[in-house]
N, C-alpha and C positions, 0 to 999 in steps of 0.2 A: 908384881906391880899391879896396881887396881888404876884405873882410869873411869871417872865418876863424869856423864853429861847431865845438865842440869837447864830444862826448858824456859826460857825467860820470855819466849813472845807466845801465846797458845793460839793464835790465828791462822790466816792462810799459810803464813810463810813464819816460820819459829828460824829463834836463835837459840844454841845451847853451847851453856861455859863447858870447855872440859876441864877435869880438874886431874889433876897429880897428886895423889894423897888428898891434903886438905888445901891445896894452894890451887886458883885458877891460872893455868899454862897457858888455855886455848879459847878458838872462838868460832861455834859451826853455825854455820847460816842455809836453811833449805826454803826453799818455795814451794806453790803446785803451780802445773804449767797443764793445760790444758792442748794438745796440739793433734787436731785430725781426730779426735775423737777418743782419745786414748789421754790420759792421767801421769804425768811423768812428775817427774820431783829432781827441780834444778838443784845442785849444789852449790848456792853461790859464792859463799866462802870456807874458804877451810884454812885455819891459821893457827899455828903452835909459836910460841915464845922461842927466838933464837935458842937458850940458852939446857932450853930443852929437845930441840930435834936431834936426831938420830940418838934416840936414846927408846925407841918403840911407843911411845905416847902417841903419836898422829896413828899408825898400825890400830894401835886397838883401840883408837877412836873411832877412825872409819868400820872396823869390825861391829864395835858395838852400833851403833848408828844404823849398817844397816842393816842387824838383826831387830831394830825396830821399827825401819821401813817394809821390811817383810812382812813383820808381824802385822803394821797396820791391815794391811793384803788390799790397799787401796791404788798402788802404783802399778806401770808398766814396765817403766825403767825407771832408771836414775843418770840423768846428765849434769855434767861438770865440765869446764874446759880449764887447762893450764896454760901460762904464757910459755911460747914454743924457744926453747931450749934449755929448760927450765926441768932438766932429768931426774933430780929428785923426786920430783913430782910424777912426773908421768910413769916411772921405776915406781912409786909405790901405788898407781893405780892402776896401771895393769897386772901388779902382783895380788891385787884386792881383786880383779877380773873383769875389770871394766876394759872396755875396745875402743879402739880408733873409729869414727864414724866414718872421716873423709869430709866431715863440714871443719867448716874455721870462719872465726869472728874476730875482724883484725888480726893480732898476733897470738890471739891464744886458738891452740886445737881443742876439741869438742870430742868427748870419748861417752859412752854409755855404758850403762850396766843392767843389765836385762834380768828383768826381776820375773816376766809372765812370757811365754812366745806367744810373740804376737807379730805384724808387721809393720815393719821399718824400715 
């Protein structure tokens, strides 16, 4: 299976199609977030086609995605939050490595993925 991202905003904050083959599935959204002096990069969306999940598209979405924010070697972390019961979700991001912070913003929990040690 290939999963293809493709950058459509090249400013602070990009969006990119994921694609399935040659069909677009999904839809990633990142920002940069500037906070206490440190460069983080919010996830603010992440969203696959019903009719495709649990089929590993989202998996090797985030994979590749953040072999790119690596690459940039511009971040700290990486933050995203999920709406809280919402186990899918939270089951594929801590299986990608990202942690529980302990913050929360309304109903969604707040997890990071620690790209440099640093402190947080």
């Amino acid at each position: 299976m290939q999963v293809r991202l493709k950058n459509i905003n090249p400013d602070n904050s990009r969006v990119y199609a994921v694609y399935h083959e040659s069909l677009p599935v999904g839809l990633l959204m990142q920002r940069d977030f500037e906070r206490d002096g440190q460069m983080l990069c919010i996830l603010d969306q992440f969203m696959i086609a019903e009719q495709y999940q649990g089929k590993g598209i989202g998996k090797l979405a985030i994979q590749q995605w953040l072999g790119m924010i690596k690459t940039a070697n511009k971040y700290e972390a990486v933050i995203l939050c999920y709406v809280e019961g919402d186990d899918t979700a939270r089951n594929l991001y801590e299986n990608m490595g990202f942690i529980h912070t302990g913050e929360r913003e309304e109903d969604e929990i707040i997890m990071m993925y620690k790209l440099k040690e640093a402190n947080f």
